[in-house]
C-alpha positions as CSV (number, residue, x, y, z in Angstrom):
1,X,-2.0,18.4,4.1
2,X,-4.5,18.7,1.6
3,X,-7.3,16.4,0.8
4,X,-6.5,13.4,-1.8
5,X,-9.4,12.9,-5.0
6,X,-9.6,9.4,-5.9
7,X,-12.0,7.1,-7.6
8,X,-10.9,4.2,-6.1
9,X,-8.9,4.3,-2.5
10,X,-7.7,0.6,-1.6
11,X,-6.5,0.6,2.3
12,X,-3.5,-1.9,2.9
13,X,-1.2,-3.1,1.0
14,X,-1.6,-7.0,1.5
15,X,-2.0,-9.7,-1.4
16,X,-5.9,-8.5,-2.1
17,X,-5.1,-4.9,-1.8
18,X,-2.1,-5.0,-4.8
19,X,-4.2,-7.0,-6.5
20,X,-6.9,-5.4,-6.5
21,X,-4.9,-1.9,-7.2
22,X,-3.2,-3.8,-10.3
23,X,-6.5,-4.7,-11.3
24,X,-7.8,-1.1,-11.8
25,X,-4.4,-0.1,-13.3
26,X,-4.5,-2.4,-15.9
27,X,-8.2,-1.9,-16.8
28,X,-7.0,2.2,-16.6
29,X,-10.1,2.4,-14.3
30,X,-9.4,5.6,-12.6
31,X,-6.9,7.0,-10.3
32,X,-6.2,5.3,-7.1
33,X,-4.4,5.8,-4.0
34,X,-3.1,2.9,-2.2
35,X,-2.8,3.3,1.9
36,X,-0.9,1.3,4.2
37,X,1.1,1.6,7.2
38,X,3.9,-0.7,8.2
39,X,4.6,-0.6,12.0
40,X,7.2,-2.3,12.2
41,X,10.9,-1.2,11.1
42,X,13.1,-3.4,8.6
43,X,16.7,-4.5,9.4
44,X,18.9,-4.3,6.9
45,X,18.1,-6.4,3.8
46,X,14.6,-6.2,2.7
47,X,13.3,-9.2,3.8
48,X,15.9,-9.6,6.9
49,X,14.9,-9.5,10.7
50,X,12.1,-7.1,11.9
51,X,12.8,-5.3,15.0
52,X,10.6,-4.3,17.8
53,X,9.8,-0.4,17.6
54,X,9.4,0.1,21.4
């Protein structure tokens, strides 16, 4: 994996992180990566029943 060049890097992808993220988009700041790690898997739908990874 190679290293990632940035000017902004926003970690998690909650309510302040996307708006944040949009933020900078719309003022065409820079580039920017968004991180975030869901641990969890979905069931069916999106927005159905989460199940337990283990």
């Amino acid at each position: 994996m190679q290293p990632l060049n940035c000017d902004y890097l926003v970690v998690g992808a909650g309510s302040t992180g996307l708006a944040v993220v949009d933020h900078l988009l719309r003022r065409e700041a820079g580039s920017v990566v968004l991180v975030d790690a869901l641990e969890i898997t979905l069931a069916g739908e999106v927005g159905g029943l989460l199940e337990d990874p283990a």
